[in-house]
KOLPAMAR-541104 format. One record per residue (C-alpha): residue in one letter; x, y, z. Coordinates in steps of 0.5 Angstrom, whole numbers, padded with zeros to 4 digits, always signed. Layout:
BEGIN
AXYZ
...
***
This chain:
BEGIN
X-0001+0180-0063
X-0008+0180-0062
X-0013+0175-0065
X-0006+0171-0064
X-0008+0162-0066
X-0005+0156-0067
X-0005+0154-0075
X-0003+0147-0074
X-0001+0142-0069
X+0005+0137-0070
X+0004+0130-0067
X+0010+0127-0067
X+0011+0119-0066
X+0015+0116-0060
X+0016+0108-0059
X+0013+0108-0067
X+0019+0110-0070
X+0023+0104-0067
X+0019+0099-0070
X+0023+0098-0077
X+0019+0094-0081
X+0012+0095-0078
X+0014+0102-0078
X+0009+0104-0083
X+0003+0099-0080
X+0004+0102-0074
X+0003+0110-0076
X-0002+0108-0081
X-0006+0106-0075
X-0004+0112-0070
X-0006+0117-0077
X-0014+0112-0077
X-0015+0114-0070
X-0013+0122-0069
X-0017+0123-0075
X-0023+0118-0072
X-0022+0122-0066
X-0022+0129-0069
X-0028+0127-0073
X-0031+0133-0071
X-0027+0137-0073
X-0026+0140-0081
X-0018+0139-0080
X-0013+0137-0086
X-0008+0132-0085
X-0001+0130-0087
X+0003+0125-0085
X+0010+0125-0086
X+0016+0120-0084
X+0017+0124-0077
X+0010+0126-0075
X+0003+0128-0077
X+0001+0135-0079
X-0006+0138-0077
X-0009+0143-0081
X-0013+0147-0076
X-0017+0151-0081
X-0019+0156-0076
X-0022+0150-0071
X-0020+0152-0064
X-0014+0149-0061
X-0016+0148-0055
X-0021+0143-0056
X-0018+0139-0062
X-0013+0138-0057
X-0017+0136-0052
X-0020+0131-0056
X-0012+0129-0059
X-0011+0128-0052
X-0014+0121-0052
X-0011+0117-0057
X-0005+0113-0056
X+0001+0112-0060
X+0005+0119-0060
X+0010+0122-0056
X+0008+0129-0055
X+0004+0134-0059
X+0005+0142-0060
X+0002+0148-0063
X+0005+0151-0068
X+0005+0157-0073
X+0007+0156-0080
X+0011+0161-0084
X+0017+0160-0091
X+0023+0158-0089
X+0026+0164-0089
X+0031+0167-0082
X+0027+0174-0082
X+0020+0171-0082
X+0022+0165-0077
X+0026+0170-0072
X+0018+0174-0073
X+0014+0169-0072
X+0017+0165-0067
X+0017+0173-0063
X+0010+0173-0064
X+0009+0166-0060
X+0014+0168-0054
X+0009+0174-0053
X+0003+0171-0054
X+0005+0166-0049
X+0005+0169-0042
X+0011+0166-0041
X+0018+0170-0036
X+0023+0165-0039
X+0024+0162-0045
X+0029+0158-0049
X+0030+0157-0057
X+0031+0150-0059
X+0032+0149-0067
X+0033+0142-0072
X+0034+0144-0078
X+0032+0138-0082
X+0034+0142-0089
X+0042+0141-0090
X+0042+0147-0094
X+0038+0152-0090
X+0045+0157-0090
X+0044+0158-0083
X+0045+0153-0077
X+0041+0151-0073
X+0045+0155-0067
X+0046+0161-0071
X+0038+0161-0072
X+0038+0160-0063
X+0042+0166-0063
X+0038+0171-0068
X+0031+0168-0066
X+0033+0170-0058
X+0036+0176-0060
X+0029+0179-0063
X+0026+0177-0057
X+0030+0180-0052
X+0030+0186-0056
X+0023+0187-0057
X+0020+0184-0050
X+0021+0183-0043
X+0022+0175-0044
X+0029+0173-0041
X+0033+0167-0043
X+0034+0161-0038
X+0037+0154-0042
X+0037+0150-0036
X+0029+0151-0035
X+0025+0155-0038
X+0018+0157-0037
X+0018+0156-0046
X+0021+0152-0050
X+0021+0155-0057
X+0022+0149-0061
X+0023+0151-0069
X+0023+0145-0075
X+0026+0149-0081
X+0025+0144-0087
X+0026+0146-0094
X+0019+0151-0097
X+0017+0151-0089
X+0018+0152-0083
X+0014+0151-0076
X+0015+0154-0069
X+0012+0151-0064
X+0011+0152-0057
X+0012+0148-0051
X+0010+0140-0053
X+0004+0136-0049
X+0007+0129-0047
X+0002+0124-0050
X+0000+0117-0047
X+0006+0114-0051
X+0005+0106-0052
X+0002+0104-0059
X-0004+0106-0062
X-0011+0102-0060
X-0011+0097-0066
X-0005+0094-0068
X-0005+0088-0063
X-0011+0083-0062
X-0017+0084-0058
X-0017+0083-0050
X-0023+0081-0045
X-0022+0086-0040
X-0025+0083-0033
X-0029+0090-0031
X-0031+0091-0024
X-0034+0096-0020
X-0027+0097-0016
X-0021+0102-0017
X-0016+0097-0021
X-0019+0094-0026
X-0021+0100-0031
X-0012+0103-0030
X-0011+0095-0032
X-0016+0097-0038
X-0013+0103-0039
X-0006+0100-0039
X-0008+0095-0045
X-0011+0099-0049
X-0004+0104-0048
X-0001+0097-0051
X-0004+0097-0058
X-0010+0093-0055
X-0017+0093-0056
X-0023+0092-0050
X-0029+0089-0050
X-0030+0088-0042
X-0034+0082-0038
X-0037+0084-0032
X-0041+0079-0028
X-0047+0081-0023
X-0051+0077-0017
X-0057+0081-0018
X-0062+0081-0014
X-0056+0082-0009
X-0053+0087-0012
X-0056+0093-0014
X-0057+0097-0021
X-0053+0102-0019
X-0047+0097-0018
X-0048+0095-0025
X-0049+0103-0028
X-0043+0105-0024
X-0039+0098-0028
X-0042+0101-0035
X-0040+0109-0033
X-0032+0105-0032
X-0034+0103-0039
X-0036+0109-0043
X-0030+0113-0039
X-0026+0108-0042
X-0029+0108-0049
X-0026+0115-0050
X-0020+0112-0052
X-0022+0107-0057
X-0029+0109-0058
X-0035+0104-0057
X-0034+0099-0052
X-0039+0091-0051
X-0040+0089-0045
X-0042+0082-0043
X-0046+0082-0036
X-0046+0075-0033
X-0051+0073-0030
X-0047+0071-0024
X-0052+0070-0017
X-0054+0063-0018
X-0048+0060-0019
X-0045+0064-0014
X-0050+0062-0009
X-0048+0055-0011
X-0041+0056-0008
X-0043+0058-0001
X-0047+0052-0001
X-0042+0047-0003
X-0035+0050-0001
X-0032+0051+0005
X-0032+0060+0007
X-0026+0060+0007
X-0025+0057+0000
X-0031+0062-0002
X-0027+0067-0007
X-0022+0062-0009
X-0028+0058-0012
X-0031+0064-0014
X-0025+0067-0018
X-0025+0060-0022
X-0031+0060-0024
X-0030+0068-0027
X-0024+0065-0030
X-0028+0059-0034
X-0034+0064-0036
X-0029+0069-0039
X-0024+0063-0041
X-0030+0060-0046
X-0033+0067-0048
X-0026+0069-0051
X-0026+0063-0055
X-0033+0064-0058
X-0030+0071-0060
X-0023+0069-0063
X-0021+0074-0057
X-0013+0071-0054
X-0012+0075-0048
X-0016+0076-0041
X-0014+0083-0037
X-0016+0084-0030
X-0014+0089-0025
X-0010+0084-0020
X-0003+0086-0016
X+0000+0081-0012
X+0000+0082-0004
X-0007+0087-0004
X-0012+0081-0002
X-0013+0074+0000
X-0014+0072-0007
X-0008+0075-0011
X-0003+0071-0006
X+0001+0069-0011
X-0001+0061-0009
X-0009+0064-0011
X-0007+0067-0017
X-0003+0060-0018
X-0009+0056-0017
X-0014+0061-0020
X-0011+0061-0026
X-0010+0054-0027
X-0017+0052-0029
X-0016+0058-0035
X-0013+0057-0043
X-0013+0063-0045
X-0007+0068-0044
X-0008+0072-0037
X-0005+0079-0037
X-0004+0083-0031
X-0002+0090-0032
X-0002+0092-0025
X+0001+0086-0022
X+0007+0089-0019
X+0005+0096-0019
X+0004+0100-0011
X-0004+0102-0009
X-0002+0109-0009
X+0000+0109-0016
X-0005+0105-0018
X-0010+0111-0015
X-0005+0116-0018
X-0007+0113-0025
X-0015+0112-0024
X-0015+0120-0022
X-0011+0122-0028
X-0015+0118-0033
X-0021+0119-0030
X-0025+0113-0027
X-0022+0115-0019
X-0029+0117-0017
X-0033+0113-0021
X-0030+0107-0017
X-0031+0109-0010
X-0038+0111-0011
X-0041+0106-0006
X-0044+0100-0010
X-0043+0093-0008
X-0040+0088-0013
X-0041+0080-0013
X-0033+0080-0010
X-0036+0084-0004
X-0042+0082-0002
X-0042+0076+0001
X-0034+0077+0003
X-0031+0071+0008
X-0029+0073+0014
X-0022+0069+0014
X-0021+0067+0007
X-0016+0062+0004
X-0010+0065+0003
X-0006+0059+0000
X-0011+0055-0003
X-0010+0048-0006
X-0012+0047-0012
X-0013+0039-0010
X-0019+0042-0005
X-0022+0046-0010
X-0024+0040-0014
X-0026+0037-0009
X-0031+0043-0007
X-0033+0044-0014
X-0036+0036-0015
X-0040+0037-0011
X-0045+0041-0016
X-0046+0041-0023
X-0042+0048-0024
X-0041+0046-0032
X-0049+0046-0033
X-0048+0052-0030
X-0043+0056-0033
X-0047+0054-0039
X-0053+0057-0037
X-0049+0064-0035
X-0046+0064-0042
X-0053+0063-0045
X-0056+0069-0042
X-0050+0074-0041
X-0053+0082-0044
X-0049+0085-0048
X-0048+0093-0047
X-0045+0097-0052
X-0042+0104-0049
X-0040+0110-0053
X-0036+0116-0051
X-0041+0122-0049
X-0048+0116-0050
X-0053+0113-0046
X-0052+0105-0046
X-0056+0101-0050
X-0057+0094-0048
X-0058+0090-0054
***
């Protein structure tokens, strides 16, 4: 049929659906977020006890469906044609879909939500497939087919559906409390930003710089991480911690090979207070047992120790690669490896600690008035707002 378009897109819930009581708060949240992100578009929306419908109103699939991609909270969603609920006008309907689609094989799956439609939901299989063939060179295949026709009969209307595109799942941004993602240059951190935010969290990031030591460059890349997350909430601040003076205070005052663990501590009680003035409950960073010398369980122990704040680790137990399969698929992979040092890299130690004593850590940190200087850091900390597809503004 040429000139052949989807008239809807069906998002159906996943995890939400189990939530009993919260149920409703959560879709009430996932149904703000599509519509937020598909601003751009004229569309009209239902929302109903199994999913949400989208109008498309001669809007094109392809790129509502690109931006929909991004929002959390569902299972999957599927282009759908919509028609009475009458077998003739499915059996046609559902024809037209299999032709256009270019697939060789196909399968018909029905759910016949109203009881009272007189067909069953396998005699509807039988005749849909029995249009196709007749009038096509598709073939049946039940065990793995190239097109899953997926037919939802509901008392005045039916939708045809061809193949569902998996959504990220978890919870729609929002509904849990805010965290401070410890953003840095690398490849972890932003998955581990990404993972939170598939939780129902919402982001602000602090990023800690050592400028005249590093680079802008560093820091626009960390702000480039940023602004690829942000489509997926929407804006994003950024707290840059001037970070370099207390830094060389470390190196002055503390073993080498206690450098990091002073340094990691030191992080974690800036970010630790800053959550504090901002009512924010959870710390989110990158951190994997085992990858270096400061992420040893022992390290993380003592690192930890000087923090009130809740710390999550979404990557701890997760496998490099894996973590590398994830910055690929969510966007940020080459944006990590581009080569722009961050304060954790500049003045690495040759043989760091890798089990620390939390004992020696304070002997090391009385030498020198690190309270005043986390103070001074907090005080003069730039924040910079992102936004998906817009330039950085530093307020």
């Amino acid at each position: 049929m040429d000139g052949f378009k989807y008239e809807y897109i069906l998002v159906r819930y996943g995890e939400l659906s189990t939530k009993g009581k919260n149920r409703k708060d959560f879709i009430n949240c996932l149904y703000r977020n599509i519509r937020q992100a598909l601003n751009k578009y004229e569309l009209e929306y239902e929302k109903t006890y199994d999913g949400i419908y989208i109008h498309l109103n001669d809007c094109d699939y392809s790129a509502v469906s690109d931006s929909l991609k991004k929002v959390f909270g569902y299972a999957y969603f599927a282009g759908a044609i919509r028609v009475a609920s009458e077998l003739d006008l499915i059996k046609e309907a559902a024809y037209q879909v299999a032709i256009n689609s270019g697939k060789k094989t196909f399968k018909v799956i029905t759910k016949r939500n109203d009881k009272n439609f007189p067909h069953h939901s396998d005699e509807v299989n039988r005749a849909v497939a029995g249009r196709i063939l007749s009038s096509s060179d598709l073939k049946v295949d039940v065990h793995n087919p190239e097109l899953k026709l997926n037919i939802i009969i509901k008392k005045d209307v039916s939708f045809i559906m061809d193949n569902k595109v998996e959504g990220f799942k978890g919870y729609p941004v929002g509904v849990n409390q805010k965290a401070l993602l410890m953003l840095s240059g690398g490849i972890d951190s932003p998955v581990a930003g990404f993972k939170a935010m598939r939780r129902g969290m919402r982001l602000e990031c602090i990023h800690f710089e050592a400028m005249p030591y590093t680079s802008k460059q560093a820091l626009d890349k960390v702000l480039d991480l940023a602004k690829l997350l942000s489509v997926y909430q929407g804006e994003i601040k950024v707290h840059v911690v001037p970070f370099g003076k207390l830094q060389l205070e470390i190196y002055k005052h503390c073993d080498e090979s206690y450098a990091i663990t002073l340094l990691r501590r030191m992080m974690y009680r800036i970010a630790d207070k800053l959550c504090k003035q901002r009512n924010i409950l959870t710390i989110v960073n990158g951190e994997s047992v085992g990858q270096v010398a400061s992420q040893t369980p022992e390290s993380l122990q003592v690192i930890s120790s000087v923090c009130e704040t809740l710390i999550m680790r979404p990557l701890c137990m997760e496998d490099k690669l894996d973590i590398i399969d994830w910055a690929r698929r969510i966007g940020t992979y080459e944006t990590s490896i581009l080569p722009y040092e961050d304060c954790c890299t500049i003045f690495s130690p040759k043989n760091p600690t890798t089990k620390p004593k939390a004992y020696k850590c304070e002997r090391y940190e009385s030498k020198f008035d690190y309270e005043t200087l986390i103070d001074e850091c907090l005080e003069n900390i730039n924040i910079v707002t992102v936004k998906p597809e817009v330039e950085s503004d530093l307020l």
